[in-house]
C-alpha positions in Angstrom: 25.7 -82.5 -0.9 27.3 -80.1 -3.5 28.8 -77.0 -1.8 28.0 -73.6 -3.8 30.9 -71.9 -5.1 31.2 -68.0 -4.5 30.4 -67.2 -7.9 26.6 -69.2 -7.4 26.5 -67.2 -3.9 27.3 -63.6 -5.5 24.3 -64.8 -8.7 21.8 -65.9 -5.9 22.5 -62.9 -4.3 21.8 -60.3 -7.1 18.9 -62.7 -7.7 17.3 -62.0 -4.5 18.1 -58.2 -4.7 15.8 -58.2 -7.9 13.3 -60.0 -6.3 12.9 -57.3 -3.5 13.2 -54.5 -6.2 16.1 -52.3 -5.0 19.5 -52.5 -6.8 23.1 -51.6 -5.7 25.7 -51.0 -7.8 29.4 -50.3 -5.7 31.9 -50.9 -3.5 31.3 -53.6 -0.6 32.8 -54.6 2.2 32.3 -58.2 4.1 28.4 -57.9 1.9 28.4 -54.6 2.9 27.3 -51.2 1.1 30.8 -49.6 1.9 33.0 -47.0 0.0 31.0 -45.3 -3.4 27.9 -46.7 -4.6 24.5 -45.7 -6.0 21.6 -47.4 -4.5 18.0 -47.6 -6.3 15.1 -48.1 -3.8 12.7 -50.5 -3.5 9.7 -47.5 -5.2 12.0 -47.0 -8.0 11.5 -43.0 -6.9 14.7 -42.3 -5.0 17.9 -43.0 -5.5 21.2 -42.4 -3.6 24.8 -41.8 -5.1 27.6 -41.4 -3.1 29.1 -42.8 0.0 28.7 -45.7 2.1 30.6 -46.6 5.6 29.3 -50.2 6.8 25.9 -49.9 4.8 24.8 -46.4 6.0 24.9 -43.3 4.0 27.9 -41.2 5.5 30.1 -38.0 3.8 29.4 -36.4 0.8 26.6 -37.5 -1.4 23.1 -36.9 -3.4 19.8 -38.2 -3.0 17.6 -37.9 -6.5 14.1 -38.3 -6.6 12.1 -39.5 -9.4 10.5 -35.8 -9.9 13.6 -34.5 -10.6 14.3 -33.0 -7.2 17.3 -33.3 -5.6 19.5 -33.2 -2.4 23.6 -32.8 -2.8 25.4 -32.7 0.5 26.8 -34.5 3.9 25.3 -37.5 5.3 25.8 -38.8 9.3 24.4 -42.0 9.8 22.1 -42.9 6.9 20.4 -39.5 7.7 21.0 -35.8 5.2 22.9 -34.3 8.0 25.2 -31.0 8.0 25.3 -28.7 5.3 24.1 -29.4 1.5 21.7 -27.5 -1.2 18.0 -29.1 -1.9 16.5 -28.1 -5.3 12.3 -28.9 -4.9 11.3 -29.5 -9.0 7.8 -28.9 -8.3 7.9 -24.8 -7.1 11.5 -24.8 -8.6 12.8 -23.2 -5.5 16.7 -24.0 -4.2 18.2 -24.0 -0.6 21.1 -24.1 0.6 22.1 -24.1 3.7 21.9 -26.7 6.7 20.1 -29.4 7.5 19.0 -31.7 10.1 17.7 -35.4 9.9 16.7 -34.4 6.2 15.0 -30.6 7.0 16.0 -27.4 6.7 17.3 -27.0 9.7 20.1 -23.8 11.0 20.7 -21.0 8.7 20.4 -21.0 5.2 19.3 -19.4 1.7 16.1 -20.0 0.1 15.8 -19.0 -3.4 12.0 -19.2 -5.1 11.4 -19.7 -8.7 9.5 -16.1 -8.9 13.0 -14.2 -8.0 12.1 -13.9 -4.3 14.9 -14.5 -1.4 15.0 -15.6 2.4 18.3 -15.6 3.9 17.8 -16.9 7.9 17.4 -19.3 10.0 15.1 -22.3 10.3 13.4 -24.4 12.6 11.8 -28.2 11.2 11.5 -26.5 7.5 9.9 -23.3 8.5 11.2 -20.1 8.6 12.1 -19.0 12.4 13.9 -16.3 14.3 15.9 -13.8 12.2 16.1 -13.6 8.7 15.9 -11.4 5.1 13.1 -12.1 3.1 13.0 -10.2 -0.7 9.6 -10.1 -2.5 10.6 -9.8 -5.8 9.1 -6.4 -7.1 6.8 -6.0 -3.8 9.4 -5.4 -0.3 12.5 -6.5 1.6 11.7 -7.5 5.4 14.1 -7.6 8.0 13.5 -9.1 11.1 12.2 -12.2 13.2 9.7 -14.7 11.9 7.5 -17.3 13.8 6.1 -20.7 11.7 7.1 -19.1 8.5 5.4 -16.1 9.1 6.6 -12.2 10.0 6.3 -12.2 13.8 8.1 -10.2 16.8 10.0 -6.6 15.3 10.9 -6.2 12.2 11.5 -3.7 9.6 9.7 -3.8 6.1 10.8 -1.7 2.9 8.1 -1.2 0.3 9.1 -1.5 -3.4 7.3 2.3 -3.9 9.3 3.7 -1.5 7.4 3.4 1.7 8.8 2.1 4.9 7.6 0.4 7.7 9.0 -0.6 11.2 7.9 -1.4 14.4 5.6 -4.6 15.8 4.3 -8.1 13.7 1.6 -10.4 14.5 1.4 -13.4 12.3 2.5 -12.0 9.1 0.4 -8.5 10.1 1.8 -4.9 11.1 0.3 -5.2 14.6 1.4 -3.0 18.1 3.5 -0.1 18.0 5.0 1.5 14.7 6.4 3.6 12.0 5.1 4.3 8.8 6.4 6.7 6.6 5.5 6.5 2.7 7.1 7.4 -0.8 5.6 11.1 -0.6 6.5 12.4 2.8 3.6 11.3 5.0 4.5 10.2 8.5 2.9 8.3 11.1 3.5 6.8 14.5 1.1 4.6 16.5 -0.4 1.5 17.2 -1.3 -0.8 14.6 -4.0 -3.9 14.3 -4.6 -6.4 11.9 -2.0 -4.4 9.1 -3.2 -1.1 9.7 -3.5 1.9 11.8 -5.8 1.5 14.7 -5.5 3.2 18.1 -3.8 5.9 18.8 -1.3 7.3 16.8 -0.1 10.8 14.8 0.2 11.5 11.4 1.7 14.6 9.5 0.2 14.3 5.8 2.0 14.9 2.9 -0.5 17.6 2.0 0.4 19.5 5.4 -2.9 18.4 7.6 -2.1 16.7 10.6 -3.8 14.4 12.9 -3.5 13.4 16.1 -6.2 10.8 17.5 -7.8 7.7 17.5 -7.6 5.4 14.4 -10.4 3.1 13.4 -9.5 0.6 10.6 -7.0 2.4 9.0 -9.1 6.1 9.6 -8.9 8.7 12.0 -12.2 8.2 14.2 -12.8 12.5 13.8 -13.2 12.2 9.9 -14.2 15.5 8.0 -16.2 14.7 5.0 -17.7 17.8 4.0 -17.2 21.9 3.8 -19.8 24.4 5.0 -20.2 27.8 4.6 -21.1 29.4 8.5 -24.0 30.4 9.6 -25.4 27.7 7.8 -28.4 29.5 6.2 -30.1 29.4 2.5 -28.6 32.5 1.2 -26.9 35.5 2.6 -28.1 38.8 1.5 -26.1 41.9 1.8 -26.1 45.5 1.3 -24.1 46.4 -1.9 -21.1 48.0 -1.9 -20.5 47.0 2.1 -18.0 44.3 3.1 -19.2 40.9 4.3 -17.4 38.1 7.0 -17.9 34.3 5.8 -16.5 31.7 7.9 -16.0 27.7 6.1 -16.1 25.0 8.4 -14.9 21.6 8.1 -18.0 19.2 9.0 -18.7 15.6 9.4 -21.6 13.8 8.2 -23.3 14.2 11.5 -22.7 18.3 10.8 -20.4 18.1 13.4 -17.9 20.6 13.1 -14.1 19.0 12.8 -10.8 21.3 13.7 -8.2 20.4 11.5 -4.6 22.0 10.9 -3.5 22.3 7.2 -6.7 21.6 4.7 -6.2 24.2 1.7 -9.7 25.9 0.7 -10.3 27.3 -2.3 -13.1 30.2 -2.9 -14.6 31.2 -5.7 -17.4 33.6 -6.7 -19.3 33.1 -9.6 -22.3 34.2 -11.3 -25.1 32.3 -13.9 -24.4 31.2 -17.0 -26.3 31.6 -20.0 -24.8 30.0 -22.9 -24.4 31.5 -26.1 -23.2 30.1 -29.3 -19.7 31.7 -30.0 -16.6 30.0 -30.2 -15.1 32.0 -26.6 -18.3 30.9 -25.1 -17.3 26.8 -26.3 -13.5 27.6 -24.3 -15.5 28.4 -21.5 -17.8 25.6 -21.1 -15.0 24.1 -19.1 -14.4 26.3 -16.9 -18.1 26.3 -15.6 -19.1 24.9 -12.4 -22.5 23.2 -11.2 -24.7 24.2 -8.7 -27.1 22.6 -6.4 -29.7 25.4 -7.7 -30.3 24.2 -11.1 -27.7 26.4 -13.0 -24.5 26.6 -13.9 -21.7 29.2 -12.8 -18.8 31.3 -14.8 -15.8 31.7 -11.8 -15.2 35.2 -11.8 -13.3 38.0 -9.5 -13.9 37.8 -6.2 -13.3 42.0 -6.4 -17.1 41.8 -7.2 -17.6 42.6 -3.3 -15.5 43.8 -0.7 -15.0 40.7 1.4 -13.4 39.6 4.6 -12.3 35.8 5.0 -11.8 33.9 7.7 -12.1 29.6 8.4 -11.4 26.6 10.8 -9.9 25.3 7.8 -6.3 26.8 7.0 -5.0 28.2 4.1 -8.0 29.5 2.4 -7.1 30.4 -0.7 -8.4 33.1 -3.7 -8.6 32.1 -7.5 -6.8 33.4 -9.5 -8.4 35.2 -13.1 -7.0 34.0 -16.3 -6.9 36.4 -19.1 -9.8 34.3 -20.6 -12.1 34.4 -17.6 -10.8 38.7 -17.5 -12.4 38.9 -20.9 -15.2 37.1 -19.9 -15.7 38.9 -16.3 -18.1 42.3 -16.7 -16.4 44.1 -14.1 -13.8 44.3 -16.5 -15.6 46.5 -19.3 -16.3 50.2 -19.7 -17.4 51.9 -16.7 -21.0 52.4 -18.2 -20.9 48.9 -19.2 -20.3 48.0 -15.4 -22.9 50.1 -14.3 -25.7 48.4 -16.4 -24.5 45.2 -15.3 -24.6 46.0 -11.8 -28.7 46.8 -12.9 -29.2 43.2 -13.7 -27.2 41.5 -11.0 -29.0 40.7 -8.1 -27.0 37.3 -6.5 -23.4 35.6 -7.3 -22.7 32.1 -5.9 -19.9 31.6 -3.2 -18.1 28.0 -3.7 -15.8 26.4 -1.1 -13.6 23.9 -2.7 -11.2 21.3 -1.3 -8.1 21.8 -3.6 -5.5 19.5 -0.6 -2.7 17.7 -2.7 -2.4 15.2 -2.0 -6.5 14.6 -0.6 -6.1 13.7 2.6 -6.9 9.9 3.0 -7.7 10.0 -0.2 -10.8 11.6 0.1 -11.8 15.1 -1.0 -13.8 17.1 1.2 -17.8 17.8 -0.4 -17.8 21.4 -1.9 -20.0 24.0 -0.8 -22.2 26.5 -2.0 -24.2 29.7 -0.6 -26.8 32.0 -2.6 -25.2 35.4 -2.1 -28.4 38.1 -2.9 -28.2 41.8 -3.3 -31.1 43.9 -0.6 -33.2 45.5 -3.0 -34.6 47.8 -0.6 -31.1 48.8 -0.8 -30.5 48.9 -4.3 -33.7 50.8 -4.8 -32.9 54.0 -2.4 -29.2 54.0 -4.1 -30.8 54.7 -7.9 -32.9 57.6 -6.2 
């Protein structure tokens, strides 16, 4: 019986590695995978270069796969064990960091393809316990995370400025916290589902302050709407006298709302009746509509001695440009004043939310009252 000669035995060998489909090119010891080597599996999808100790993958070595992702590191007994860097081709993000039985595993340093950067801990490839996560162009969040997702206390800064710290729920600003944005507002309270809802205080940017319950990211007590007080058709008045008007803040249920720090504009004006000259043109944008069919020209509020007074705060007078001066009649000749005293009868009172920034976005409805001259009165006066 022949007897094979090492050569035939190494050739039968190789032979029977083909036939399974994986290939080994390297160092060997007794048959063995041992010292460097690169390995081709059976799938023809990953390969291994690097070390071998008694056919198992040990020290420093990488693991390619045929999408062109990648793992460089330390091995411990045929597993990726220790710290190494994992580049994923298909989202083209890179860790580095450690790992454990092939997963990011300890403390390491995500970077995605879209700029964006988590530097933590992990727990079985998810992102657990403390760590800094960048979103490029959106925030930077420090503080715990639970299955990938914000979770415990945490602190989040907003690319616009704002800035946010305080309890997290599954990725959501949930329990007690801080809010305090880009243009000065503050707020502290309890949060649900990522925004305010409980109780909490906020101090406004525009100076109004609430302090309340919070619905959905809205203050339960929600003005909506300004109203002249009593609320009544028209007010008539004796001419010449002084007059009180009060503005209320109301809500749609005409409820009224106290609030600190709403800035209320008044404005008198009186009909319109356009005319065809060019000052008339400049002034078409000054005029404001009424819910009475007409339009008004602004004008002094020096047409009538009057006495303000509102549960909003800060009521505030406009101001008479050197157009609307021109414009006015009270500014013209004495006799020229007196015949247009003749023909006016009413003027329109407007109540106008001018808060800057609105508060919650939302401008409160303007009002209007029908201000009427007594003609009994006016008739004794021109006897």
């Amino acid at each position: 019986m022949p007897i094979a000669t090492t050569g035939q035995k190494e050739s039968k060998k190789n032979e029977e590695t083909k036939r399974r489909g994986h290939k080994y090119v390297g160092q060997q010891k007794k048959a063995v995978r041992h010292g460097y080597g690169v390995y081709t599996y059976t799938n023809q999808f990953f390969q291994y270069e690097g070390n071998w100790v008694d056919g198992k993958k040990e020290g420093i070595g990488k693991f390619l796969m045929k999408d062109g992702s990648y793992y460089y590191g330390e091995f411990n007994n045929g597993e990726i064990e220790g710290n190494g860097m994992r580049y994923f081709a298909l989202n083209g993000s890179k860790y580095t960091g450690t790992f454990h039985k092939g997963e990011l595993h300890g403390k390491g340093i995500m970077k995605y393809k879209n700029g964006s950067v988590y530097d933590g801990t992990w727990d079985h490839n998810k992102r657990e316990g403390y760590g800094i996560l960048k979103e490029k162009d959106r925030y930077t969040y420090k503080g715990t995370f639970q299955q990938n997702k914000k979770h415990g206390s945490g602190t989040q800064n907003y690319e616009n400025g704002d800035i946010y710290e305080g309890g997290w729920v599954q990725g959501q600003r949930h329990g007690h916290g801080y809010l305090k944005t880009s243009d000065g507002t503050f707020y502290k309270g309890q949060w649900a589902n990522d925004v305010m809802s409980g109780m909490g205080y906020m101090t406004h940017s525009s100076g109004i302050i609430y302090d309340g319950y919070w619905i959905n990211g809205l203050p339960q007590i929600l003005a909506t709407k300004l109203a002249f007080m009593p609320n009544q058709e028209a007010l008539y008045i004796d001419k010449g006298q002084s007059f009180k008007i009060e503005v209320q803040c109301h809500n749609d249920d005409k409820v009224l709302i106290q609030e600190e720090g709403r800035r209320i504009q008044l404005i008198a004006g009186m009909q319109y009746y356009p005319d065809t000259t060019d000052s008339a043109k400049d002034l078409e944008k000054k005029l404001i509509q009424t819910p009475y069919g007409y339009r008004i020209l602004p004008c002094s509020l020096n047409i009538m001695p009057l006495e303000q007074t509102s549960t909003c705060e800060n009521m505030k007078n406009i101001e008479n440009d050197d157009e609307l001066e021109n414009r006015n009649p009270m500014t013209k000749p004495k006799k020229e004043i007196q015949e247009f005293e003749e023909k006016l009868n009413e003027f329109v009172l407007v109540a106008k939310d001018i808060t800057q920034p609105p508060f919650m976005n939302q401008r409160l409805q303007t009002a209007f009252l029908k201000v009427k001259f007594n003609q009994q009165k006016n008739k004794s006066a021109r006897k």
